[in-house]
Structure formats: C-alpha cells, structure tokens
mmCIF entry with sequence, helices, sheets and N, C-alpha, C, O atoms, coordinates in Angstrom:
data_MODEL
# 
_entry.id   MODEL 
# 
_entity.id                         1 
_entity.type                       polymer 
_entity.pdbx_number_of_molecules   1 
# 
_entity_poly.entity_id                      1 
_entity_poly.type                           'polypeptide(L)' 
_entity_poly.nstd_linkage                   no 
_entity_poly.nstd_monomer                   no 
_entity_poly.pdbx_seq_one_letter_code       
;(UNK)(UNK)(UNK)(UNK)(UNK)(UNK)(UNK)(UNK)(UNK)(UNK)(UNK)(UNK)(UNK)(UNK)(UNK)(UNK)
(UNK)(UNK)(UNK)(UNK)(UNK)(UNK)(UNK)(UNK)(UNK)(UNK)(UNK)(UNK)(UNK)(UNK)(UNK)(UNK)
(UNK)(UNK)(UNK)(UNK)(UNK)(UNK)(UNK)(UNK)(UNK)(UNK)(UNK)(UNK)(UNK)(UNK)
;
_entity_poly.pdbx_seq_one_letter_code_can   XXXXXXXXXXXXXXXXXXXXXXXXXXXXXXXXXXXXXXXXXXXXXX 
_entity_poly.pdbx_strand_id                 A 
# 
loop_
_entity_poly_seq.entity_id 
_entity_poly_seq.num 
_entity_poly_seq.mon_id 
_entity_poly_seq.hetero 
1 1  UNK n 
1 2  UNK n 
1 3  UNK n 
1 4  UNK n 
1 5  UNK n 
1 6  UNK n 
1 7  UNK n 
1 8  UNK n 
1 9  UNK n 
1 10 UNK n 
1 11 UNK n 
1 12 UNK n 
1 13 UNK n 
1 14 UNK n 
1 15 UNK n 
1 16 UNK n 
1 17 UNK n 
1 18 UNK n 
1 19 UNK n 
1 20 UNK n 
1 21 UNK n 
1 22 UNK n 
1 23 UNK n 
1 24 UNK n 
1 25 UNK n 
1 26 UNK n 
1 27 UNK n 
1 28 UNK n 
1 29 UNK n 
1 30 UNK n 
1 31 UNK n 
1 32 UNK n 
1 33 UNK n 
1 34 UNK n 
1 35 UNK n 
1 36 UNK n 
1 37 UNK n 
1 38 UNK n 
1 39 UNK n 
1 40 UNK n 
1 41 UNK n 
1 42 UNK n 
1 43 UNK n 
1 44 UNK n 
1 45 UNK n 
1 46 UNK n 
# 
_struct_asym.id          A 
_struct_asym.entity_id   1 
# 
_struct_conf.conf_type_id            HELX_P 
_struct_conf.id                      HELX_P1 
_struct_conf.pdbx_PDB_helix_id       AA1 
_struct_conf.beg_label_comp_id       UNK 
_struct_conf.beg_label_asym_id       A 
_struct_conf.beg_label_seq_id        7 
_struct_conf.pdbx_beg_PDB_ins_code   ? 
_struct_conf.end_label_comp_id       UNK 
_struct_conf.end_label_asym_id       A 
_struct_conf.end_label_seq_id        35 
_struct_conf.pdbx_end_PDB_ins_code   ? 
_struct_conf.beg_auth_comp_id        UNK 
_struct_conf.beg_auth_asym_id        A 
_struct_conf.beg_auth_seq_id         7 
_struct_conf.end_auth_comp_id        UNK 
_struct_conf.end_auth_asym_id        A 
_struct_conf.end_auth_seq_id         35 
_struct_conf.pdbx_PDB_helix_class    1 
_struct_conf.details                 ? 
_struct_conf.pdbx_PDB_helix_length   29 
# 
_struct_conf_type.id          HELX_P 
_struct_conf_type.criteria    ? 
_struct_conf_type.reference   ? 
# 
loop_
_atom_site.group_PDB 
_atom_site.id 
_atom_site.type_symbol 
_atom_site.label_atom_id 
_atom_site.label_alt_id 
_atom_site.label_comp_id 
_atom_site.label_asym_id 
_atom_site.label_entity_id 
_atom_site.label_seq_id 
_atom_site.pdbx_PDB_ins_code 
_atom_site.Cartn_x 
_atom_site.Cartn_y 
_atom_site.Cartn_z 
_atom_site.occupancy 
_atom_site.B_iso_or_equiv 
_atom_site.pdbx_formal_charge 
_atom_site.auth_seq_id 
_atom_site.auth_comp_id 
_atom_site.auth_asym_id 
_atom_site.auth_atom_id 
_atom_site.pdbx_PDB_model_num 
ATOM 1   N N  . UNK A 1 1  ? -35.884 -35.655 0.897   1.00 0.00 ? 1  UNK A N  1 
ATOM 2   C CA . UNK A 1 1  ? -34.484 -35.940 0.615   1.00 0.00 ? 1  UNK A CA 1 
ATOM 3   C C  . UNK A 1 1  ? -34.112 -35.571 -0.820  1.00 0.00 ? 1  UNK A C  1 
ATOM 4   O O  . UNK A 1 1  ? -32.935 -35.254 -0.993  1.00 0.00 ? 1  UNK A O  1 
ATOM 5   N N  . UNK A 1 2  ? -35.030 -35.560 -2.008  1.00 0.00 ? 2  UNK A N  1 
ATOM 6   C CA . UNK A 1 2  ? -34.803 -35.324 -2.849  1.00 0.00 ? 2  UNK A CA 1 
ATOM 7   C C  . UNK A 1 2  ? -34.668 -34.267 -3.266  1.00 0.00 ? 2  UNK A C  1 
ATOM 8   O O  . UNK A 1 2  ? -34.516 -34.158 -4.483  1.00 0.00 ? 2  UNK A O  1 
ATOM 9   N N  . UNK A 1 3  ? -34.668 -32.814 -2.237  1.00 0.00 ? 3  UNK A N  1 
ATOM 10  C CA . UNK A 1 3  ? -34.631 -31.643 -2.666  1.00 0.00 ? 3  UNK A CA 1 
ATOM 11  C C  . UNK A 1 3  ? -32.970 -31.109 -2.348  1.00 0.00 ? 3  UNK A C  1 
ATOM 12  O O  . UNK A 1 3  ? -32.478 -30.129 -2.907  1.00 0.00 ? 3  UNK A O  1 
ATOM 13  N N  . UNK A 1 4  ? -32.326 -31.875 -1.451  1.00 0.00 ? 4  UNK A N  1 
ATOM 14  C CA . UNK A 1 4  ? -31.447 -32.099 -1.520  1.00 0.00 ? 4  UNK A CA 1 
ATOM 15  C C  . UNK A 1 4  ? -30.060 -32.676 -2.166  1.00 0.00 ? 4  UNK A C  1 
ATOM 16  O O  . UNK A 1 4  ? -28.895 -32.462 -1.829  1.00 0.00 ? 4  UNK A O  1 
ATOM 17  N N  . UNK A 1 5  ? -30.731 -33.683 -3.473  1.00 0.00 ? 5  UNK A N  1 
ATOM 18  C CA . UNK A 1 5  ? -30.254 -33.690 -4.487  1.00 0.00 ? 5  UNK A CA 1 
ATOM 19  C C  . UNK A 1 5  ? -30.534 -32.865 -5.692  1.00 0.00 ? 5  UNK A C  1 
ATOM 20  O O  . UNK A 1 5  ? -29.830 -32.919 -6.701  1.00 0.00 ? 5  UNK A O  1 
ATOM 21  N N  . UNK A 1 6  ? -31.658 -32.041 -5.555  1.00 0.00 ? 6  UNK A N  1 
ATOM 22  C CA . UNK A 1 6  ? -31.619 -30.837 -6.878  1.00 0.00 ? 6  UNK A CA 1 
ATOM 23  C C  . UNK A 1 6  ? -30.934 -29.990 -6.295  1.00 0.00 ? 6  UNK A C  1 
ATOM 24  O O  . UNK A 1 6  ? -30.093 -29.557 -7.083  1.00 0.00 ? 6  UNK A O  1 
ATOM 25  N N  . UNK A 1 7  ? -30.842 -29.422 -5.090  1.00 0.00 ? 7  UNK A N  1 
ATOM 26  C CA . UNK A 1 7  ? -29.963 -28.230 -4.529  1.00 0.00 ? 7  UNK A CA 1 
ATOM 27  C C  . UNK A 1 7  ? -28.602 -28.301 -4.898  1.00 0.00 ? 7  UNK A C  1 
ATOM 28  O O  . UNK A 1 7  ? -27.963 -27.299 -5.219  1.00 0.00 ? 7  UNK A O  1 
ATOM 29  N N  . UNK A 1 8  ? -27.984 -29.792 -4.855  1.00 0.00 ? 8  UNK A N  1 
ATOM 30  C CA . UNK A 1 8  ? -27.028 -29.765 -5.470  1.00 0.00 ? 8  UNK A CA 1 
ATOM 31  C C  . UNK A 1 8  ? -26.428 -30.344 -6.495  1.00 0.00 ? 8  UNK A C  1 
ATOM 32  O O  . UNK A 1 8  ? -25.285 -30.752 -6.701  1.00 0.00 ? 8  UNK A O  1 
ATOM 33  N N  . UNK A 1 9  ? -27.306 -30.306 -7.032  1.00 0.00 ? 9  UNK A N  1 
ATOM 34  C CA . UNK A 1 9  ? -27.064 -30.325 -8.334  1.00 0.00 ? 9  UNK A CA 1 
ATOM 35  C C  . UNK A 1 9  ? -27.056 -28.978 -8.867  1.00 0.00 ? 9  UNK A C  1 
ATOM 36  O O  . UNK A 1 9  ? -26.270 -28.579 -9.726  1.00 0.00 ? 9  UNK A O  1 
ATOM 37  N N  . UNK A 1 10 ? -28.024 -28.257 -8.281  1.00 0.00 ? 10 UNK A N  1 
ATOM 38  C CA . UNK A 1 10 ? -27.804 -26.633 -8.941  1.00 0.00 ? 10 UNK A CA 1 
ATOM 39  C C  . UNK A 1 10 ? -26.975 -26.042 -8.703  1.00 0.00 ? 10 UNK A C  1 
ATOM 40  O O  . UNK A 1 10 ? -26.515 -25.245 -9.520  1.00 0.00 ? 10 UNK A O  1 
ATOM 41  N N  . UNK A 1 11 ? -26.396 -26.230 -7.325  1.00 0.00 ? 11 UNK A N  1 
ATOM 42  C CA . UNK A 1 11 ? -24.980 -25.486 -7.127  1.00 0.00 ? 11 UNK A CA 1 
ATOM 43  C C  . UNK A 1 11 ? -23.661 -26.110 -8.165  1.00 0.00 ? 11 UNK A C  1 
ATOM 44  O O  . UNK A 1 11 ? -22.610 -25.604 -8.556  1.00 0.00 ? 11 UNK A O  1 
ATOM 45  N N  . UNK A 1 12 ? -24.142 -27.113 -8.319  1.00 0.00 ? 12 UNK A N  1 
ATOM 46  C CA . UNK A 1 12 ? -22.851 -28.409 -9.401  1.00 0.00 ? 12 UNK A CA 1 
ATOM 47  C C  . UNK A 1 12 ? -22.909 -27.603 -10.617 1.00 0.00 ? 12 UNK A C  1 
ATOM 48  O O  . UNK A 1 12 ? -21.830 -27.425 -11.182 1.00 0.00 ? 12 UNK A O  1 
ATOM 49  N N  . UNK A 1 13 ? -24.015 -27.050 -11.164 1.00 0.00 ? 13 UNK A N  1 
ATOM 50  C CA . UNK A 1 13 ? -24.170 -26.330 -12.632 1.00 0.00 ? 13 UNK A CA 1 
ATOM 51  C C  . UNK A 1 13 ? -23.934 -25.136 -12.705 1.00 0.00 ? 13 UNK A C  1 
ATOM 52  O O  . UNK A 1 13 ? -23.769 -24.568 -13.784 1.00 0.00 ? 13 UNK A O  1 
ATOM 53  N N  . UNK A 1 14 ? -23.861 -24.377 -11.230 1.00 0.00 ? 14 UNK A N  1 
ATOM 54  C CA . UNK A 1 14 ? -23.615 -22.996 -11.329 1.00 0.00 ? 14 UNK A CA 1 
ATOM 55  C C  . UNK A 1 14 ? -22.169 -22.821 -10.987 1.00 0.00 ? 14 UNK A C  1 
ATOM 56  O O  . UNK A 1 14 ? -21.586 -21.739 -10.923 1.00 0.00 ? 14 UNK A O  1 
ATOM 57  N N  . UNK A 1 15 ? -21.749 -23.789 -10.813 1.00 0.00 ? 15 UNK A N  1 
ATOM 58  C CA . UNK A 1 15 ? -19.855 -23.906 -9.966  1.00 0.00 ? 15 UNK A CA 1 
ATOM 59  C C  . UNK A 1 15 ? -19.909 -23.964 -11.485 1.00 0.00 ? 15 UNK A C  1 
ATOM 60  O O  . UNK A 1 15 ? -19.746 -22.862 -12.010 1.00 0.00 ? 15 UNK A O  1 
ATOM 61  N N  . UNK A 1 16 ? -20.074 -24.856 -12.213 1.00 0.00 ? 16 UNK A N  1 
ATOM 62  C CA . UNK A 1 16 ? -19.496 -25.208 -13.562 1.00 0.00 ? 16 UNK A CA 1 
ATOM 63  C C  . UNK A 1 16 ? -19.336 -24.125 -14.093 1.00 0.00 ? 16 UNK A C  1 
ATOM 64  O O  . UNK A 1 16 ? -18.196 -23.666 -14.026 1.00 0.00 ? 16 UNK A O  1 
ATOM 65  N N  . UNK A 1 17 ? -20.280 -23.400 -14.735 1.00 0.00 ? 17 UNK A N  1 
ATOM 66  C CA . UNK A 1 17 ? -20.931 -21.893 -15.443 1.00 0.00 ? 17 UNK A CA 1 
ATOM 67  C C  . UNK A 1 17 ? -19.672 -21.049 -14.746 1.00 0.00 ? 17 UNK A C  1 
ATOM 68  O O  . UNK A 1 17 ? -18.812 -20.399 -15.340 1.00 0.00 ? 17 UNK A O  1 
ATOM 69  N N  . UNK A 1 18 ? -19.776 -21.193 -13.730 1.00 0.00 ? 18 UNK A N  1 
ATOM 70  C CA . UNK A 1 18 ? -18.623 -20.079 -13.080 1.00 0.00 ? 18 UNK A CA 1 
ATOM 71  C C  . UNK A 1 18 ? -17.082 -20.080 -13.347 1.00 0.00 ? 18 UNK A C  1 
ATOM 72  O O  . UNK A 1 18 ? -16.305 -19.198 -13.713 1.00 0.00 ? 18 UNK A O  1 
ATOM 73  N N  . UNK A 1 19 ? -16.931 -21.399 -13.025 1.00 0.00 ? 19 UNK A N  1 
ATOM 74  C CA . UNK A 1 19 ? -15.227 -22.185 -14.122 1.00 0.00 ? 19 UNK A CA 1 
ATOM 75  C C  . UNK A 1 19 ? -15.118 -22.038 -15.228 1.00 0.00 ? 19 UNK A C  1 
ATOM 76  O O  . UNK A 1 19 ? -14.031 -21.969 -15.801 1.00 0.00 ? 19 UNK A O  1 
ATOM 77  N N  . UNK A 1 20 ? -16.183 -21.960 -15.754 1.00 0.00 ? 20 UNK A N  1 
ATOM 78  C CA . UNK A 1 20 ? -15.949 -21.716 -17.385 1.00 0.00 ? 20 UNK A CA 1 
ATOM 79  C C  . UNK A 1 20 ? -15.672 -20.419 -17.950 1.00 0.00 ? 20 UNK A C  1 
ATOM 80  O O  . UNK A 1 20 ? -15.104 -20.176 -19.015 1.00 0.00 ? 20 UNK A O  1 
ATOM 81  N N  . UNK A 1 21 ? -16.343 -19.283 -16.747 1.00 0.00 ? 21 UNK A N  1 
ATOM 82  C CA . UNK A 1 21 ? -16.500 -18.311 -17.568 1.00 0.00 ? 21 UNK A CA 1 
ATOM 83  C C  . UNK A 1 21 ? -15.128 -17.783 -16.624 1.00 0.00 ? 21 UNK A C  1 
ATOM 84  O O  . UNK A 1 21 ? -14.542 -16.793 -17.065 1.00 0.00 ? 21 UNK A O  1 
ATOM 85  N N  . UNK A 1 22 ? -14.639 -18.364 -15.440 1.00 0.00 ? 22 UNK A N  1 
ATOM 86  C CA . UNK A 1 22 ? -13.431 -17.525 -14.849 1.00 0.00 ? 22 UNK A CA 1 
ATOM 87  C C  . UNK A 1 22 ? -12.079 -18.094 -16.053 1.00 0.00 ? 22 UNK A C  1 
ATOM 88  O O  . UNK A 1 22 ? -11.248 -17.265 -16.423 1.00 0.00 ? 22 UNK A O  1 
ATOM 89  N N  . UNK A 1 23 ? -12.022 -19.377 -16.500 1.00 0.00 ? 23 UNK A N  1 
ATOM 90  C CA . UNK A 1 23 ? -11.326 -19.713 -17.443 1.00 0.00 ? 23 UNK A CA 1 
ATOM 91  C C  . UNK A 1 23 ? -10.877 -18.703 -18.897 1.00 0.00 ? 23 UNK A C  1 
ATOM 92  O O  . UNK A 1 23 ? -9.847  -18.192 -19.336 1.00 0.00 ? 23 UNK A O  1 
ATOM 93  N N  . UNK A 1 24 ? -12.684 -18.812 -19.394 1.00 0.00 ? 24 UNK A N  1 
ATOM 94  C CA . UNK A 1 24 ? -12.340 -17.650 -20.245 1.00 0.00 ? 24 UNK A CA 1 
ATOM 95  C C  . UNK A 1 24 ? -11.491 -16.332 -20.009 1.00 0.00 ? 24 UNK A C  1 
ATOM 96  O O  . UNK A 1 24 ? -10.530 -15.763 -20.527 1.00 0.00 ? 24 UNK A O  1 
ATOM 97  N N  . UNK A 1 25 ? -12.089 -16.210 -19.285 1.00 0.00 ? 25 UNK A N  1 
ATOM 98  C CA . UNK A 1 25 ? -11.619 -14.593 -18.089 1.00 0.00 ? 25 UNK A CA 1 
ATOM 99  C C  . UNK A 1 25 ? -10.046 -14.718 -18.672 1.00 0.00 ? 25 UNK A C  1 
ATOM 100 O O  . UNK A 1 25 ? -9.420  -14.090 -19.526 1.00 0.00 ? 25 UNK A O  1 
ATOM 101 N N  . UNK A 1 26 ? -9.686  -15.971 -17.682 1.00 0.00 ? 26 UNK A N  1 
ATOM 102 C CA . UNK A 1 26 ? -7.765  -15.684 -17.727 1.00 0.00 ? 26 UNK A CA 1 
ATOM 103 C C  . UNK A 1 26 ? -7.341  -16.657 -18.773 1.00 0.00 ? 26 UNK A C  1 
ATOM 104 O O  . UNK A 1 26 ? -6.621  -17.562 -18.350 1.00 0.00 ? 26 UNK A O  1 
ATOM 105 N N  . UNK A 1 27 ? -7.651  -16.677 -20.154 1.00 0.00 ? 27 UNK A N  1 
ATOM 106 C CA . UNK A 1 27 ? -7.061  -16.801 -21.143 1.00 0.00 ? 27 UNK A CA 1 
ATOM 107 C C  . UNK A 1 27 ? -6.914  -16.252 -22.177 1.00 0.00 ? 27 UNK A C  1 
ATOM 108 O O  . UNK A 1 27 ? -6.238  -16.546 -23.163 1.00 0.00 ? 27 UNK A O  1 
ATOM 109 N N  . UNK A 1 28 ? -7.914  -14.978 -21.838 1.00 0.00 ? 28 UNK A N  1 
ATOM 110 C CA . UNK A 1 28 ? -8.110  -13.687 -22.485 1.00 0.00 ? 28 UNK A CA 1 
ATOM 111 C C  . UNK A 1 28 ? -7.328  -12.861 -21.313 1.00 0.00 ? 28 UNK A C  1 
ATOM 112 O O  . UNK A 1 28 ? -6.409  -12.392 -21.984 1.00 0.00 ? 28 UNK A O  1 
ATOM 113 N N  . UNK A 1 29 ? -7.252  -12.692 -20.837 1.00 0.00 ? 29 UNK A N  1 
ATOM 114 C CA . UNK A 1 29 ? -5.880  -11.560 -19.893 1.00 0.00 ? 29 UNK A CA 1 
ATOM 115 C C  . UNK A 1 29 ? -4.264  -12.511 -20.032 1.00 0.00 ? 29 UNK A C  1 
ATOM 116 O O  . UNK A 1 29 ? -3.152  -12.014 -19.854 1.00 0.00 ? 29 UNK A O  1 
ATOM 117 N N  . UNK A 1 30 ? -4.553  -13.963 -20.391 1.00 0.00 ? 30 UNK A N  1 
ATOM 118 C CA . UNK A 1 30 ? -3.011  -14.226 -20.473 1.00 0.00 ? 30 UNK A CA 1 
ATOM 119 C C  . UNK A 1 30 ? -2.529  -14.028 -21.839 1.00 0.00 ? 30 UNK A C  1 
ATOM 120 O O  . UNK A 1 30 ? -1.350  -13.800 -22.109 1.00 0.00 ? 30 UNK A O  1 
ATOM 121 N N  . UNK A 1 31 ? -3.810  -14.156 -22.990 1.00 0.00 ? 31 UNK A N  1 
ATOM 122 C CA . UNK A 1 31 ? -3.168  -13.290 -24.346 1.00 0.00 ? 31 UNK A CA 1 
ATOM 123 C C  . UNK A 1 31 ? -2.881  -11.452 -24.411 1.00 0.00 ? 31 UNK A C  1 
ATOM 124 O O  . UNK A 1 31 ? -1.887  -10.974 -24.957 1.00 0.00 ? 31 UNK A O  1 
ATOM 125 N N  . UNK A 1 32 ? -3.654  -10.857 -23.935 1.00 0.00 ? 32 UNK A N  1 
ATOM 126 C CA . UNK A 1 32 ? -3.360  -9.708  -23.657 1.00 0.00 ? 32 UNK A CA 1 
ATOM 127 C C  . UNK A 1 32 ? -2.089  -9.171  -23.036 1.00 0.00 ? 32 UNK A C  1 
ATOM 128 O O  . UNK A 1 32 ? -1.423  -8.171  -23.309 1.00 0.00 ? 32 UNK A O  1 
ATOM 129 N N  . UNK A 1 33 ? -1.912  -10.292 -21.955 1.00 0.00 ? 33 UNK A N  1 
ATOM 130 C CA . UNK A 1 33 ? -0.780  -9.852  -21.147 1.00 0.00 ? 33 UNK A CA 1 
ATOM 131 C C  . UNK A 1 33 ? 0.741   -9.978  -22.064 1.00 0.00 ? 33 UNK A C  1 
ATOM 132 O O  . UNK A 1 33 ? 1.734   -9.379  -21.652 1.00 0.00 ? 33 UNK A O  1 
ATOM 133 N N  . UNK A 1 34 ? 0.801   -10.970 -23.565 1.00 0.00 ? 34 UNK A N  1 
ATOM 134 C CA . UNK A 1 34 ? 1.663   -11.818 -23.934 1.00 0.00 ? 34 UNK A CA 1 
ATOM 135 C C  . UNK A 1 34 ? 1.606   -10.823 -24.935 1.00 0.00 ? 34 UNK A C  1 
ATOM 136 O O  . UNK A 1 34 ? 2.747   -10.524 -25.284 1.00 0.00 ? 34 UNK A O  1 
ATOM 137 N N  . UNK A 1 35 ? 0.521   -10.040 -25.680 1.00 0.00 ? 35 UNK A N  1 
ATOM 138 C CA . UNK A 1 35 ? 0.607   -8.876  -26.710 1.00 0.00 ? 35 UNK A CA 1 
ATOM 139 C C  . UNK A 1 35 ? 1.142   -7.811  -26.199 1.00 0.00 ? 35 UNK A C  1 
ATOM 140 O O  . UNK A 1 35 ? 1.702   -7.135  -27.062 1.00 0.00 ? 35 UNK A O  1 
ATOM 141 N N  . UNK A 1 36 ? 1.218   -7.242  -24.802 1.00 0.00 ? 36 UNK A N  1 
ATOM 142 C CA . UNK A 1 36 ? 1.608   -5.905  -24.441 1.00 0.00 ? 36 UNK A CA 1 
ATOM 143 C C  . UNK A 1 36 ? 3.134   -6.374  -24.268 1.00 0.00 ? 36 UNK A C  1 
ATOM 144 O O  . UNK A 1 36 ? 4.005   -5.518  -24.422 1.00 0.00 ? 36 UNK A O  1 
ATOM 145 N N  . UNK A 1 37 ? 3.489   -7.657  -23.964 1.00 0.00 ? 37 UNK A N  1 
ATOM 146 C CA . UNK A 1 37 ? 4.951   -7.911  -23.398 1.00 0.00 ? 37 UNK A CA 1 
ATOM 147 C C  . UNK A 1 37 ? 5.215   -8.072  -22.025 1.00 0.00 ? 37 UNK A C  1 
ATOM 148 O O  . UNK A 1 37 ? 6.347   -8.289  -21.591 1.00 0.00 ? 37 UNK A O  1 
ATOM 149 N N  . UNK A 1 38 ? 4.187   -7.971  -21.317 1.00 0.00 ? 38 UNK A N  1 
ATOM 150 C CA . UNK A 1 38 ? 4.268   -8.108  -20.233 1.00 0.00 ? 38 UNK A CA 1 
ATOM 151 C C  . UNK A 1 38 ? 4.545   -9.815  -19.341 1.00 0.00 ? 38 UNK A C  1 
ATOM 152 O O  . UNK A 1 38 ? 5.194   -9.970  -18.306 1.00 0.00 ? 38 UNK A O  1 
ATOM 153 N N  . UNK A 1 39 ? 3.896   -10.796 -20.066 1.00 0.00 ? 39 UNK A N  1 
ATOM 154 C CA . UNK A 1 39 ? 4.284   -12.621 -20.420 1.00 0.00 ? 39 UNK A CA 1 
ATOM 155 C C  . UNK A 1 39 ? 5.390   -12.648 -21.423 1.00 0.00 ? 39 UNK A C  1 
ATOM 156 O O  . UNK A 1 39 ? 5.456   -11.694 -22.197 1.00 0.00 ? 39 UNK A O  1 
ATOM 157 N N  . UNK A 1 40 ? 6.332   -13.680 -21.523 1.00 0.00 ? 40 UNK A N  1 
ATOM 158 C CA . UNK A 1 40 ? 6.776   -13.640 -22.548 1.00 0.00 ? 40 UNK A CA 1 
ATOM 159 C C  . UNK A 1 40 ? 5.639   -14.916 -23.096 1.00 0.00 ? 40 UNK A C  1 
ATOM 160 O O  . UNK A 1 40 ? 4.806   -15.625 -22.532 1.00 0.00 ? 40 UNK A O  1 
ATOM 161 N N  . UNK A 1 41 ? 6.253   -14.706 -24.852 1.00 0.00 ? 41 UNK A N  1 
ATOM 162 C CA . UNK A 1 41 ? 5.351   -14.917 -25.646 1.00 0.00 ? 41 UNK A CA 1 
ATOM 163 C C  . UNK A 1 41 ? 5.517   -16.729 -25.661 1.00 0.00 ? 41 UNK A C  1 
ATOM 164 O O  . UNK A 1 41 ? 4.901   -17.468 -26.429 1.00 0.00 ? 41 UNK A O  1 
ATOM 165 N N  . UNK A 1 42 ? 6.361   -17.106 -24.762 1.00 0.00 ? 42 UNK A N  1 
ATOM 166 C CA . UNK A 1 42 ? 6.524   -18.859 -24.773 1.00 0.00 ? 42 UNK A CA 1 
ATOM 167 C C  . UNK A 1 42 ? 5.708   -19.290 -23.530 1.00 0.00 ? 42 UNK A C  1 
ATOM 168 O O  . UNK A 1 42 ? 5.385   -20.449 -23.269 1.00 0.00 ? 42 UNK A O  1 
ATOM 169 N N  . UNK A 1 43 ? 5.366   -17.973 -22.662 1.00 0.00 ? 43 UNK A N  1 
ATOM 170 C CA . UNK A 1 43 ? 4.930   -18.545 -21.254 1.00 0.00 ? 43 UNK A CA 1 
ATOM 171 C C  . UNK A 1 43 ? 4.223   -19.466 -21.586 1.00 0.00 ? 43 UNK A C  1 
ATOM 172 O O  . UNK A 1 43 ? 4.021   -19.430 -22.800 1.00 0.00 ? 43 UNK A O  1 
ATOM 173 N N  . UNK A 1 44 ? 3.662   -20.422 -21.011 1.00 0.00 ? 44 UNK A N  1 
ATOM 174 C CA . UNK A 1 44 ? 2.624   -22.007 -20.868 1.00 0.00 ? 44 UNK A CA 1 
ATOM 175 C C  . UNK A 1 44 ? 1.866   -22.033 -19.375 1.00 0.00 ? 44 UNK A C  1 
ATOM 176 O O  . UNK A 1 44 ? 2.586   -22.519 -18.503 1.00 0.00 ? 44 UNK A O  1 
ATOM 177 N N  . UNK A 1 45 ? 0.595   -21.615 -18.938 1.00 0.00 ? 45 UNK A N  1 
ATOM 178 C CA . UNK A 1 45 ? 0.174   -21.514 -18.249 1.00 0.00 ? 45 UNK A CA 1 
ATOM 179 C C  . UNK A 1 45 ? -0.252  -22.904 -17.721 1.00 0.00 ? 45 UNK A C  1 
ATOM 180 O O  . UNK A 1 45 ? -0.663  -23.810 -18.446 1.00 0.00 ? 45 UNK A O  1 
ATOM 181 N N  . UNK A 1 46 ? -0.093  -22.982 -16.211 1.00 0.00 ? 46 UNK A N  1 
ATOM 182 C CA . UNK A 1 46 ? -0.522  -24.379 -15.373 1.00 0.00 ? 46 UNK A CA 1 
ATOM 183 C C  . UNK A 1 46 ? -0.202  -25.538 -16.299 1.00 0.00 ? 46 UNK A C  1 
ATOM 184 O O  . UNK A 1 46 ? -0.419  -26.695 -15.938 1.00 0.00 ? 46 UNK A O  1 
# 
C-alpha cells in the first residue's frame, strides 16, 4: 500500500514542477506580448 503513496506523491511533485514552469512560460509571453503591443500595457491577467 505504501507504494501507492510514493507514486503519488511523485506525480504531486512532477504536476508541481510542471505548473511552475507552464506559469513561467505565460508570464514571459504575457510581457512580450505587452512590449510588441499586442496586450495593452494595463492588461491584468486571471
């Protein structure tokens, strides 16, 4: 039973790792998007 709590737990740390880095992702394309003009520069995301 207990391999069943490391399994998910590893999926819990790799979901995390993955949110973090899709986060980064689109807060670096929503400044980019706000330098070309394409956002305006007040947009406020979620």
């Amino acid at each position: 039973m207990e391999t069943f709590g490391i399994t998910g737990f590893s999926f819990g740390i790799v979901g995390f790792i993955f949110a973090m880095v899709a986060l980064g992702k689109i807060s670096k394309l929503e400044k980019q998007l706000k330098e070309t003009g394409v956002l305006e520069k007040e947009y406020k995301s979620g």
